[in-house]
C-alpha positions in Angstrom: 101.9 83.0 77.3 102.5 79.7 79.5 101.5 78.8 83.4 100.6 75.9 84.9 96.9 76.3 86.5 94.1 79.3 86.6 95.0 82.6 84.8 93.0 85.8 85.3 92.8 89.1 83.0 91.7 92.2 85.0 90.7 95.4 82.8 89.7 98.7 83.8 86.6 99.4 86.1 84.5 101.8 86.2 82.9 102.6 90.0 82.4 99.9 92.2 79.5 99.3 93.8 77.3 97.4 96.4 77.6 95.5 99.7 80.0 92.4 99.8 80.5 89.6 102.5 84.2 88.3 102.5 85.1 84.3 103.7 86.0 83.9 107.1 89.1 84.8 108.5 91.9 82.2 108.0 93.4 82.3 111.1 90.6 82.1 113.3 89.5 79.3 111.0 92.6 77.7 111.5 92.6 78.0 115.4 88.9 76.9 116.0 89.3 73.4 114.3 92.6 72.9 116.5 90.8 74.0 119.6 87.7 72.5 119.1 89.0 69.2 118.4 91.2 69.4 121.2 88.7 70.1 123.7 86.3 68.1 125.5 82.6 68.2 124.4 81.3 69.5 121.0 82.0 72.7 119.3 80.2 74.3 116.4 81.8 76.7 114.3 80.2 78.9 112.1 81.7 81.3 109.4 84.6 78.8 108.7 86.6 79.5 105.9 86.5 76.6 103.0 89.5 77.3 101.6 92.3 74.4 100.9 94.4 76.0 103.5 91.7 75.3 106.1 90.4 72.4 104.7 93.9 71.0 105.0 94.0 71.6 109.2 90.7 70.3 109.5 91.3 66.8 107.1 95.0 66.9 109.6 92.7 66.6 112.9 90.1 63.9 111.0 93.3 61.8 110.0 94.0 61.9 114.0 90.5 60.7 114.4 88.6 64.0 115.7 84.9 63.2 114.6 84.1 66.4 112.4 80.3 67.1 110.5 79.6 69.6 108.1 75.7 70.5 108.0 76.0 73.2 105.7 78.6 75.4 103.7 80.8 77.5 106.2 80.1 75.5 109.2 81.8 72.8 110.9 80.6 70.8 114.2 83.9 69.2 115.9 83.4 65.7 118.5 86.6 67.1 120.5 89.4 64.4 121.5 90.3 66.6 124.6 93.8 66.9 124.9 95.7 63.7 124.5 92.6 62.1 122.6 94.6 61.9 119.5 96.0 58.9 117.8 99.0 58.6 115.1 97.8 59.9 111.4 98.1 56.4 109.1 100.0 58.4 106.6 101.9 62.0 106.6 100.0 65.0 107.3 99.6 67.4 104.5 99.3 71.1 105.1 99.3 71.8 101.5 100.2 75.1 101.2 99.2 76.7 105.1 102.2 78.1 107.3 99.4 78.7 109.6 98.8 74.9 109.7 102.5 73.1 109.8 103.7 76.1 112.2 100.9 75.5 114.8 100.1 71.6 114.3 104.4 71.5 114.8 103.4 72.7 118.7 100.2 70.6 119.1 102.1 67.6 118.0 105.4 68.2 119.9 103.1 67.1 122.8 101.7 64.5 121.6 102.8 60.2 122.6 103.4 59.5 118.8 105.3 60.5 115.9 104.4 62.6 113.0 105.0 63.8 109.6 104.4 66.8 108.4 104.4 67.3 104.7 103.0 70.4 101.9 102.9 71.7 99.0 105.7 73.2 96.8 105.2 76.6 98.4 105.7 75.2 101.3 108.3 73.4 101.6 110.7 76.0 100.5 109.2 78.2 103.8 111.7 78.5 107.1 110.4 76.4 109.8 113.5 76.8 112.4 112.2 79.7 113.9 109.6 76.8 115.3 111.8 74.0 115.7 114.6 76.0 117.9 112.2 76.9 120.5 110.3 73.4 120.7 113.6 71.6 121.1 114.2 74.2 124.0 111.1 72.8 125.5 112.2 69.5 125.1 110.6 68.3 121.5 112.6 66.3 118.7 112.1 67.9 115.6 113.9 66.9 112.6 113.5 68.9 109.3 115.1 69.0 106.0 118.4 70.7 105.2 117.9 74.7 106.2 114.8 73.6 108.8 112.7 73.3 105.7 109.7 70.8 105.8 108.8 67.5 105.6 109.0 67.7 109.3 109.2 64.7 112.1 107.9 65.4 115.1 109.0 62.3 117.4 106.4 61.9 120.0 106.3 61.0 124.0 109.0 63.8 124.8 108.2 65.1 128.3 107.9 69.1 127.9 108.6 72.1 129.8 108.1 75.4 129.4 110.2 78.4 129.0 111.0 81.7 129.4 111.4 82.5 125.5 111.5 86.5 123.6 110.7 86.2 120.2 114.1 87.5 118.2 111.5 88.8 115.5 107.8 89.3 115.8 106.0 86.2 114.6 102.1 85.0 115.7 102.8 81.8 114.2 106.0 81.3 116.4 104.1 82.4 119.3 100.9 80.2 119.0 103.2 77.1 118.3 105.1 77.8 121.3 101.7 78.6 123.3 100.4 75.4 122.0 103.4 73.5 123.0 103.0 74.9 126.5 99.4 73.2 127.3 101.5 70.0 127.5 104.3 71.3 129.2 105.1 71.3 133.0 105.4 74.9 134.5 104.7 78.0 133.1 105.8 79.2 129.2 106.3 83.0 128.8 107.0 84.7 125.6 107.8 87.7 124.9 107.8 89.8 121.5 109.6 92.5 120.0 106.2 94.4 118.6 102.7 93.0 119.7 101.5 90.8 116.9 97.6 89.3 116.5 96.5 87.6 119.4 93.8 84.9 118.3 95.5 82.3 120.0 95.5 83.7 123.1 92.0 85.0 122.9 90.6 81.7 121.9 92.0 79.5 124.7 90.7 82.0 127.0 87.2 81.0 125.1 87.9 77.2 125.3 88.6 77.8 129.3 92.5 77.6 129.6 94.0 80.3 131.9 96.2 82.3 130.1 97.3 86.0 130.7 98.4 88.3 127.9 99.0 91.7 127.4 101.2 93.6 124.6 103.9 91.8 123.4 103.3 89.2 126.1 101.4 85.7 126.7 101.6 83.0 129.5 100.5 80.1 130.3 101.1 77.1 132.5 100.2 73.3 131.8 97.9 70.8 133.4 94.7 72.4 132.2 91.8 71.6 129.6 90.1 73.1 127.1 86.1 73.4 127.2 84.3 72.9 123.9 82.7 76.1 122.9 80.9 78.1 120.2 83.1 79.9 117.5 81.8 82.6 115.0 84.4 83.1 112.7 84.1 86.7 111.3 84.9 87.8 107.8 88.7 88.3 107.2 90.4 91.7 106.9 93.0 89.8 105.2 90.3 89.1 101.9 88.5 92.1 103.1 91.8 94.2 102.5 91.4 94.3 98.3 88.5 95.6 98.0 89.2 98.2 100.2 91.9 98.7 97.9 90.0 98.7 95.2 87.2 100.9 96.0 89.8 103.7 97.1 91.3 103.9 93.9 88.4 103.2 91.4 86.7 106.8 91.1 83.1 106.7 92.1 83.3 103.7 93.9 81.4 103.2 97.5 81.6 100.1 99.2 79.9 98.1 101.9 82.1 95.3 103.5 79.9 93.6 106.2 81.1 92.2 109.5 85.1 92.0 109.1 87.0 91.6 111.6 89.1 94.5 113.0 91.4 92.6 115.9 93.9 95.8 116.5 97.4 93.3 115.5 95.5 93.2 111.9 94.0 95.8 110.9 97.3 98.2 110.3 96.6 98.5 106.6 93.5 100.0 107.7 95.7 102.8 109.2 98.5 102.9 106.5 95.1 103.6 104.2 93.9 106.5 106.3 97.4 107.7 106.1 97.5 107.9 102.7 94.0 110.1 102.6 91.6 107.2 102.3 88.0 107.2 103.2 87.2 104.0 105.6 84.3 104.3 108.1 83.6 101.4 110.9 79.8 101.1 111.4 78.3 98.5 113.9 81.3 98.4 115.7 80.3 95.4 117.9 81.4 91.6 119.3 81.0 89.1 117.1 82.4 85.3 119.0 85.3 87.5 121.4 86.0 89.3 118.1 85.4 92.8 117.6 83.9 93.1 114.5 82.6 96.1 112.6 80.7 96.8 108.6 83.9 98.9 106.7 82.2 101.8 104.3 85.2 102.7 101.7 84.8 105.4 99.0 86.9 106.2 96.5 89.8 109.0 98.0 93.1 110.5 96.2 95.6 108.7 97.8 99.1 109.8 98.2 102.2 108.9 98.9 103.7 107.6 103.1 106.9 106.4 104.6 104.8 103.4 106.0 105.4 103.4 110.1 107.5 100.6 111.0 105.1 100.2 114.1 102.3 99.4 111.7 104.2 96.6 110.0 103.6 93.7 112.2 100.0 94.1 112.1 99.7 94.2 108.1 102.6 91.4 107.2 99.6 89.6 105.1 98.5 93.1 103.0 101.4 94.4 102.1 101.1 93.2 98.3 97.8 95.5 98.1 99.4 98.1 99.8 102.0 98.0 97.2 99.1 98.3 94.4 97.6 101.4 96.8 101.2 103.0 96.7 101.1 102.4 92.4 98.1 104.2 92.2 98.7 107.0 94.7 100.4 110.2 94.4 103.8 110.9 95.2 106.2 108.2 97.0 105.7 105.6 99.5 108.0 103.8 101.5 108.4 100.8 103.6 110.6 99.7 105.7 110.9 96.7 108.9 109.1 94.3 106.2 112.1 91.9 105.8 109.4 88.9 106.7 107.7 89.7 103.3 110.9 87.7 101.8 109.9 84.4 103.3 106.0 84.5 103.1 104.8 82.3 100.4 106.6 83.5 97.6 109.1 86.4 98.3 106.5 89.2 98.2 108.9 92.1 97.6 110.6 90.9 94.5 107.1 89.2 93.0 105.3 92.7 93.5 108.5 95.0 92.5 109.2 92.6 89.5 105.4 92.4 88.6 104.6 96.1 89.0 107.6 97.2 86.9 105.8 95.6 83.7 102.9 97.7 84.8 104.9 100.3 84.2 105.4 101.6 88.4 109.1 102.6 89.0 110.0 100.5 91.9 112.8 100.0 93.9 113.6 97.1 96.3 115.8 97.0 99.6 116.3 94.3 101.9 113.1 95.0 103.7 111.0 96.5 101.7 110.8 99.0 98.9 110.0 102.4 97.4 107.5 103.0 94.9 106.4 106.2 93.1 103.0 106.5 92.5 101.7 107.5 89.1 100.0 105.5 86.1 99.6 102.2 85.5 99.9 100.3 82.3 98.6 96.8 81.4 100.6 93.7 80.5 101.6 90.5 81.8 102.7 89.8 85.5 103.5 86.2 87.3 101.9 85.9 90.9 104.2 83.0 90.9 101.0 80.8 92.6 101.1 83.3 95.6 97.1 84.1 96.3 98.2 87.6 98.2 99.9 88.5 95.0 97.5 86.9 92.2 94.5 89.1 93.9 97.0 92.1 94.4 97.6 92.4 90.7 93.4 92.0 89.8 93.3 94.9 91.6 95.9 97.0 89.8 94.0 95.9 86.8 91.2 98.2 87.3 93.0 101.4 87.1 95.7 99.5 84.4 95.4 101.8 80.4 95.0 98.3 78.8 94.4 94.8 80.4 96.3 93.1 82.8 97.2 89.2 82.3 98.1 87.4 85.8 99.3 84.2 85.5 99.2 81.1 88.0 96.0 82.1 90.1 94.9 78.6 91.0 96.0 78.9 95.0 93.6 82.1 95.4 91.8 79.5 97.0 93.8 78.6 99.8 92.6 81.6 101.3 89.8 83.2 99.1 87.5 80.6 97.0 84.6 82.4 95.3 87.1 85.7 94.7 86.3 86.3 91.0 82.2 85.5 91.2 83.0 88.3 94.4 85.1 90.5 92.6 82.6 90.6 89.9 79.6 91.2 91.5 81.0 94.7 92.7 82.0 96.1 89.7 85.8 94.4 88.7 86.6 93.1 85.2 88.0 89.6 86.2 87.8 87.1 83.4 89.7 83.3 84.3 90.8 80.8 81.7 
């Protein structure tokens, strides 16, 4: 065996147990440091997730000279620039390995009076960022990128914008929020439209930080000339992390557990739906606001799952679970398949062939299409699977270890903490059988 970086073994579990408390959710991490340090006044946000991914957006706005503190783990107080407070970075920004970041930062920057560079990690680089770039230019930014729209990206800076009337040719949040972000420096009004509703933390959270904004399904608005207000953020715990061990405790017989205060925005919780399809047994308690968010405590116990054709309506709002889904479908009875998922091909690896190629050594007969794939549910074996550094897929396949006849060797696990540090001490504590080297 060779791999560069952290490698796990996962072995079979017996029930899992307990109550567990996932990291904060990414995205809303993400969007409170940008906000924050773009408004005027002082922020604190709590919950914030310290993963690289995060850590990476909140050193970008530092580097621009936003005055940041951290007084304890998790929490972040931000000495906002308001919004044309920023200066030029001395060197190129690195993203490291967040679409979330480059996407977003791409819109923020597009408005800004100097020029940037935006740089990442491997993983990144090789990610599509011309669904970005096209509408920007529309708008009036100068973007230049690599051959194929790839990263490093220049942003040229002091390009007057203005917005537009632009529908989404395929449903993207990350398109949408750069585009959105653009638009507080543009003059008139930006209007998007999308082809399915996707999450709408961007437009929730300027409504928080005081910038009028209307937005529906499938919709947002917003005209220039405004500010953001500092504000408050609770971050609540990510569906995103939360989704594997609500994976895990369907599948593990005898298991029952308690996942406290996730949040369950409607455009991201359609795994939770594609589980209940399947027969699973998820029960919100304390349904309740948390920061804007609705929040709720997710009590899973172990179910026979079986086999779906996954609704194409649910995919937008599960684009970041499908790899557990994929384990769910392994484990389950009968066939599932999903379609509409075409976006799973330029995540950050491509999620379709890492999962089909990893599950087939598990023993899972899978077959791929273009967008997406059909697997048939049944036993799984042990043996040795690449996550190919993809976190989603690394934490995927320690989950199909705990069902798996003999162990199962991941390899190249180091970026699990992009968006999940502490998984294995986590994982552990419930009941899985996670060993690193």
């Amino acid at each position: 065996m060779s791999s560069s970086g952290e490698c796990w073994s996962s072995s079979r579990a017996t029930a899992l147990q307990g109550e567990v408390r996932v990291p904060g959710d990414k995205s809303i991490s993400h969007r409170a440091v940008m906000f924050a340090s773009l408004a005027e006044g002082t922020s604190r946000v709590s919950g914030f997730l310290e993963g690289e991914d995060t850590r990476a957006t909140a050193r970008a706005f530092a580097a621009m000279g936003v005055t940041m503190q951290q007084p304890s783990a998790s929490e972040r107080i931000v000495h906002g620039a308001g919004l044309h407070g920023l200066h030029a970075a001395a060197d190129a920004i690195d993203c490291g390995n967040a679409g979330t970041g480059m996407r977003l930062l791409t819109g923020i920057l597009a408005g800004q009076a100097f020029d940037s560079t935006l740089i990442g990690d491997e993983s990144l680089s090789h990610r599509p960022m011309r669904r970005v770039i096209d509408p920007l230019a529309r708008m009036g930014a100068q973007i230049d990128a690599q051959q194929g729209g790839l990263p490093p990206l220049r942003v040229h800076g002091g390009r007057p914008l203005r917005g537009i009337d632009y529908a989404l040719p395929v449903a993207s949040a990350q398109v949408k929020s750069a585009i959105l972000l653009a638009g507080l420096y543009a003059d008139g009004e930006t209007r998007i439209s999308e082809p399915h509703p996707t999450r709408d933390y961007t437009e929730r959270m300027l409504a928080a930080f005081g910038w009028p904004i209307a937005f529906g399904e499938g919709r947002a608005s917003l005209s220039g000339g405004h500010r953001l207000r500092a504000t408050d953020v609770v971050v609540p715990a990510d569906f995103s992390s939360a989704a594997f061990f609500l994976v895990a405790a369907s599948i593990v017989p005898g298991s029952d557990l308690l996942l406290r205060e996730v949040g369950i925005n409607p455009r991201r919780t359609g795994l939770l739906q594609a589980l209940r399809l399947m027969g699973a047994d998820i029960v919100l308690e304390r349904e309740r606001e948390l920061g804007g968010e609705a929040v709720a405590d997710l009590r899973v116990r172990h179910a026979r799952l079986h086999g779906i054709a996954v609704p194409e309506t649910l995919v937008p709002d599960m684009i970041d679970e499908f790899p557990i889904l994929f384990v769910a479908a392994a484990a389950a009875q009968g066939t599932t398949r999903v379609t509409g998922a075409a976006e799973l091909r330029v995540k950050e690896s491509d999620r379709i062939a890492v999962m089909a190629q990893g599950l087939r050594k598990l023993g899972v007969a899978i077959e791929e299409t273009p967008d997406g794939a059909l697997i048939e549910g049944g036993r799984l074996g042990g043996g040795e699977v690449d996550s190919v550094g993809d976190h989603r897929c690394a934490m995927s396949f320690a989950v199909a270890g705990l069902l798996a006849a003999t162990p199962v060797q991941i390899l190249d696990c180091e970026n699990v903490a992009t968006s999940f540090p502490g998984f294995v001490a986590l994982a552990n504590g419930c009941g899985f059988v996670l060993v690193t080297w």
